[in-house]
C-alpha positions as CSV (number, residue, x, y, z in Angstrom):
1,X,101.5,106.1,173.8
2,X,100.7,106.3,170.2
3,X,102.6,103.5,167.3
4,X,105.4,104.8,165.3
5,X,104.7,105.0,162.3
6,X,107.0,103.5,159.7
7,X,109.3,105.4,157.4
8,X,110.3,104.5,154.5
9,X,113.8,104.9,153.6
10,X,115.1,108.0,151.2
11,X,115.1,108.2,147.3
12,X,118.3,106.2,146.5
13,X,118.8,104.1,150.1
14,X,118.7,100.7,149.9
15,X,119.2,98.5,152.8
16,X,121.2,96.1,151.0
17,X,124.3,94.6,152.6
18,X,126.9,94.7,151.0
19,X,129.4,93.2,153.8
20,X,128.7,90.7,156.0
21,X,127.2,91.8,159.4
22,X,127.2,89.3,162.9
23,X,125.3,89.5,165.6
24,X,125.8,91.5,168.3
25,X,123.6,92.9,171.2
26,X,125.0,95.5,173.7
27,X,123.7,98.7,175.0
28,X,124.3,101.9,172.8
29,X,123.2,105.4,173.4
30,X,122.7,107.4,170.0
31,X,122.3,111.2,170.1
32,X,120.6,113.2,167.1
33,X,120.0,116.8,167.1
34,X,115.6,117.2,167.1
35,X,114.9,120.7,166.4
36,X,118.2,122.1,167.1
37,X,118.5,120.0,170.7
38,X,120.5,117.1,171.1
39,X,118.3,114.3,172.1
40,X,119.7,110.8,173.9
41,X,118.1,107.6,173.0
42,X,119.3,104.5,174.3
43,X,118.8,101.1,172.2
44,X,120.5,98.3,171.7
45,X,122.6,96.7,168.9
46,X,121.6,94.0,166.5
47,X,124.6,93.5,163.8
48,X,127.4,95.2,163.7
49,X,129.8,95.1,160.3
50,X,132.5,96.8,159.2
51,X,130.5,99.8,157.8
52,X,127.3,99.7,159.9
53,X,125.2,98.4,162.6
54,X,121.7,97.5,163.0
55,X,119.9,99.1,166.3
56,X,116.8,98.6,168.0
57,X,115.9,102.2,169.6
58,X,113.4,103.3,172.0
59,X,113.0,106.4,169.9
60,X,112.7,107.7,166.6
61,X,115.1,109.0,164.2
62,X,114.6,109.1,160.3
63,X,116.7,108.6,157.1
64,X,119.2,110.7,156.1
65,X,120.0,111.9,159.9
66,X,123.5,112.2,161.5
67,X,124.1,110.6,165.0
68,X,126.9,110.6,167.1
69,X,127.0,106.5,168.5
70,X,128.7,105.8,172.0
71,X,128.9,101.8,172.6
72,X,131.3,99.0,174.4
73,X,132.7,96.7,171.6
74,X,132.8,92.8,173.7
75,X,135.9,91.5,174.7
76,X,138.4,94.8,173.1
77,X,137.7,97.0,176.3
78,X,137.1,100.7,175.8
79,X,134.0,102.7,174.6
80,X,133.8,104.0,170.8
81,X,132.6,107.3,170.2
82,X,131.2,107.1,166.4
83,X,129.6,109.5,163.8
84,X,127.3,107.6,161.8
85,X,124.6,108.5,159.3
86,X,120.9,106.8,159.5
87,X,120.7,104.9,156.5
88,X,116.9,103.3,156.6
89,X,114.4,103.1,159.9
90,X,111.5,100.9,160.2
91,X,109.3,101.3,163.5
92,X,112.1,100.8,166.6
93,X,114.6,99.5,164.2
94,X,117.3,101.2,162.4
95,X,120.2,100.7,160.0
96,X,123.4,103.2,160.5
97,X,126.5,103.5,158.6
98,X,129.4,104.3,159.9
99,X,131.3,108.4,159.1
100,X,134.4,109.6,159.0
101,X,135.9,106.7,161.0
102,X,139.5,107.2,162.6
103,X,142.1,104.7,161.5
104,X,142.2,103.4,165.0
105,X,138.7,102.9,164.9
106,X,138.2,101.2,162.1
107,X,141.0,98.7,162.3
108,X,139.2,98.0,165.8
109,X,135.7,97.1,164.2
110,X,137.7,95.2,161.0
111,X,139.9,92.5,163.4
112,X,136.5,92.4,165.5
113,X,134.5,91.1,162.1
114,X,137.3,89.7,161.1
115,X,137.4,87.6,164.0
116,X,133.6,86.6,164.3
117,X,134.1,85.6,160.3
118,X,136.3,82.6,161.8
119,X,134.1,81.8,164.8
120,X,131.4,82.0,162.2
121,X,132.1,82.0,159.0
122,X,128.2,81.5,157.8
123,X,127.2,84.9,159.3
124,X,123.0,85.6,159.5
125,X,121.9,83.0,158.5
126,X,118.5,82.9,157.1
127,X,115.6,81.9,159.6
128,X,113.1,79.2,158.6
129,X,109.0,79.6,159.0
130,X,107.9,78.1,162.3
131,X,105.8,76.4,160.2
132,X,108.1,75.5,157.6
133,X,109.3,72.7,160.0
134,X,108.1,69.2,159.1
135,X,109.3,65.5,161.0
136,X,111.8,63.6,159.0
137,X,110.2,61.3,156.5
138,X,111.1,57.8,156.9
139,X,111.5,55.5,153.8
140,X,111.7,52.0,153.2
141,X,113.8,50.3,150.9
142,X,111.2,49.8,148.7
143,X,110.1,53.3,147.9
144,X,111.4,54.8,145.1
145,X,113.7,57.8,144.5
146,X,110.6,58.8,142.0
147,X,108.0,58.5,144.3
148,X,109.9,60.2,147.2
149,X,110.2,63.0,145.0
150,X,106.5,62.9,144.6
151,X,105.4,63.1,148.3
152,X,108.4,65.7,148.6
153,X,106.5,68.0,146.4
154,X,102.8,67.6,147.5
155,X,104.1,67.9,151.1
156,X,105.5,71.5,150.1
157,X,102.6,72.0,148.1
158,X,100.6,71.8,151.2
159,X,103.0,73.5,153.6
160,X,102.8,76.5,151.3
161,X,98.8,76.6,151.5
162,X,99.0,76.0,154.8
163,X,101.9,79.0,155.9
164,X,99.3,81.3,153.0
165,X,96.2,80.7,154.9
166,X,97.9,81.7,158.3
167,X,99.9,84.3,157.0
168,X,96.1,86.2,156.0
169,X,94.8,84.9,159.2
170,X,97.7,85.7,162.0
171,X,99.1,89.1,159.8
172,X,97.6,91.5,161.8
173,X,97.8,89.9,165.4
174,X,101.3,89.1,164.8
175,X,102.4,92.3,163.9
176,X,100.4,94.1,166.7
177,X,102.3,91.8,169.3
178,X,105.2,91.7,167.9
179,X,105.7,96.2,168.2
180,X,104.2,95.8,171.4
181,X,106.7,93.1,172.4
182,X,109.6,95.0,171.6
183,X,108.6,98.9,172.7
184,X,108.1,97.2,176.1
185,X,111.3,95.4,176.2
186,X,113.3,98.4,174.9
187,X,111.3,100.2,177.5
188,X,112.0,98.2,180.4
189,X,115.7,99.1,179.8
190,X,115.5,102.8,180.2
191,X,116.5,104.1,183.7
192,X,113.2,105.5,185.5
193,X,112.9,109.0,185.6
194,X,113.9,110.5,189.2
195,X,110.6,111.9,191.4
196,X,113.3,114.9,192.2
197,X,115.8,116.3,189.6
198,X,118.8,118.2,191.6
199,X,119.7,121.4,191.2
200,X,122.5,122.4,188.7
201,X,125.9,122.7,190.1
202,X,128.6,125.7,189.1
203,X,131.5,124.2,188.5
204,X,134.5,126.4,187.4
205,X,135.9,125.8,183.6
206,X,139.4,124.5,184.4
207,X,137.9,121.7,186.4
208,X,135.4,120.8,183.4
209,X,137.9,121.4,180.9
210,X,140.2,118.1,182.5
211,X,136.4,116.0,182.5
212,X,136.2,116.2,178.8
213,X,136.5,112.4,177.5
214,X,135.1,113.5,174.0
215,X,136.0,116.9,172.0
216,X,134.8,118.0,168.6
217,X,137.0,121.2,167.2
218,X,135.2,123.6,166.2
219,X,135.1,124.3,162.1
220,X,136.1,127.7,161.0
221,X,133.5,129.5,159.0
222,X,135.7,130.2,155.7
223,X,134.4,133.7,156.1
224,X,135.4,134.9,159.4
225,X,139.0,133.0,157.8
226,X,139.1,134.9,155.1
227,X,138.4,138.2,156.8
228,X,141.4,137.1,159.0
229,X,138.9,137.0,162.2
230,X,139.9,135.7,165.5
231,X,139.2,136.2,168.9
232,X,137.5,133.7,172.0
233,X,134.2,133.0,172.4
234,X,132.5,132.4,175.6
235,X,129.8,130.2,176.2
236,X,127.1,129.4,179.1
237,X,127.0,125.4,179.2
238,X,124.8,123.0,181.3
239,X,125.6,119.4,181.3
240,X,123.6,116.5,182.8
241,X,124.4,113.7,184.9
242,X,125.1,111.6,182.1
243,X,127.9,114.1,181.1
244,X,126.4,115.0,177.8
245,X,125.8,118.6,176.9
246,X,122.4,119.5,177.5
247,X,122.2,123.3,177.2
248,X,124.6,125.9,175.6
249,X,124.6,129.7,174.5
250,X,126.8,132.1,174.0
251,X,128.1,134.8,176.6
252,X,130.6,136.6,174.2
253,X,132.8,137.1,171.5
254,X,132.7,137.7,167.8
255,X,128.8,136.8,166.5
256,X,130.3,135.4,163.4
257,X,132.2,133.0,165.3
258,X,129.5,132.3,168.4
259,X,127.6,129.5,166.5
260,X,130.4,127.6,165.5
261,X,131.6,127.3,168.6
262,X,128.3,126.2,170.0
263,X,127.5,123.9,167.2
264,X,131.0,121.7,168.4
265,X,130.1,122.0,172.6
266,X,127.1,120.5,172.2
267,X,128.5,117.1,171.2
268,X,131.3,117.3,173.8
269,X,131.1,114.6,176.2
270,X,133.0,114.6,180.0
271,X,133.2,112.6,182.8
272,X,130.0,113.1,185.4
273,X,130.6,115.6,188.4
274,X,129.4,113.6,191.5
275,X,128.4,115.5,194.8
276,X,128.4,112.9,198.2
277,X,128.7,110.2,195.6
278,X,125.7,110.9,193.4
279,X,126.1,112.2,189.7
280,X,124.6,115.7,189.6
281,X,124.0,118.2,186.4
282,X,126.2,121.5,186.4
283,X,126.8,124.6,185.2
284,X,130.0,126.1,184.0
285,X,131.7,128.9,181.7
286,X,133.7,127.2,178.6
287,X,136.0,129.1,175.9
288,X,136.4,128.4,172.6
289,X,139.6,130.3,170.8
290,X,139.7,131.1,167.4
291,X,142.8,131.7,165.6
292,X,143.4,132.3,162.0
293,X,146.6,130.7,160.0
């Protein structure tokens, strides 16, 4: 397994906050197109505000990238199904703000923060050293606010030699353990991989069509609109287990029209198609109609 290298974020990306963000860790599966294939990678939130989140993912993805999120919000019920753009990634962790939210959605995520901000209304707070922590210093009534001041500062003078010298020292160890640490905790999370995958599935298109929990339209190329072109394009889709579209081409229909309609199917989402129980990938025929105003 080779390291991830670290990214740095693009020209003109800062990661600088400029809401408040809580904590938060749930499960959340992002999916970015790598090459022209969608790609699943599960993670795990670490803040959530009202115009981003903060993920740990057990995959890369790199500034500048649009994602489509899928995650639980505690104690609201429901899944949100989210565009977001990736805003600054640093080994397995990520910063994302949030696209083109619906109204719906985003009142959801503001009375969410809104309601940690009263349960905690000092949100990330900063963390101190671990060896930044010293025993209470007792005085007698004797010592003087002068002097206390004076063992105050030697003290820190020391502590900050002292956190210096093993900062050079511990650098590198720490920062090996630490990636290690958290690829193998992100990894222990992701479902192993079956000895046996199962055969696709046909399924017809009208039962597929009433599995679909998540639709994109299609946009219109302005083109084919202005030329007043119209017509239904077919397309040749395999979806996983997981429900997400794994594989899609078209069958037929106007060309200028084909990759629209295949750019939108591939982020469609439905239900998964079980067989004696068991959640199995299929195959089916879908149609996308185009109709000019």
């Amino acid at each position: 397994m080779s390291a991830a290298a670290t990214r740095a974020p693009l020209p003109g990306i800062t990661n600088t906050r400029r809401v408040p963000r809580f904590p938060l860790s749930i499960p959340a599966d992002v999916m970015v197109l790598h090459s022209g294939v969608p790609k699943s990678i599960p993670g795990r939130t670490v803040t959530l505000g009202e115009r981003g989140l903060g993920l740990m993912l057990a995959g890369e993805v790199q500034p500048g990238d649009s994602v489509n999120l899928d995650f639980s919000l505690p104690d609201f019920g429901g899944r949100l199904h989210l565009k977001a753009v990736v805003k600054y990634q640093t080994l397995l962790k990520c910063g994302l703000e949030f696209q083109s939210l619906t109204p719906q959605q985003q009142r959801l995520i503001e009375h969410w923060t809104r309601t940690k901000s009263v349960t905690n209304p000092n949100p990330a707070p900063p963390v101190s050293s671990p060896w930044s922590s010293a025993p209470p210093v007792e005085h007698g009534t004797a010592v003087s606010k002068t002097a206390d001041r004076t063992n105050r500062h030697a003290w820190f003078q020391r502590a900050v030699a002292g956190v210096i010298l093993l900062g050079l020292l511990a650098s590198g160890g720490l920062y090996w353990w630490h990636w290690h640490r958290t690829w193998d905790e992100l990894e222990s999370r992701i479902p192993a991989k079956p000895q046996s995958q199962p055969s696709a599935a046909y399924v017809p298109a009208e039962v597929m069509q009433g599995r679909i929990i998540h639709k994109i339209e299609p946009v219109y190329p302005e083109a084919a609109r202005s030329a007043k072109m119209q017509g239904v394009v077919a397309l040749d889709v395999v979806i996983g287990r997981d429900g997400s579209v794994v594989d899609v081409h078209p069958l037929s229909g106007p060309d200028e029209l084909a990759s629209a309609a295949v750019d939108a199917v591939k982020w469609w989402r439905f239900q998964p198609y079980l067989q004696n129980g068991q959640a199995v990938p299929v195959k089916t025929t879908l149609a996308v109609d185009f109709r000019a105003d």
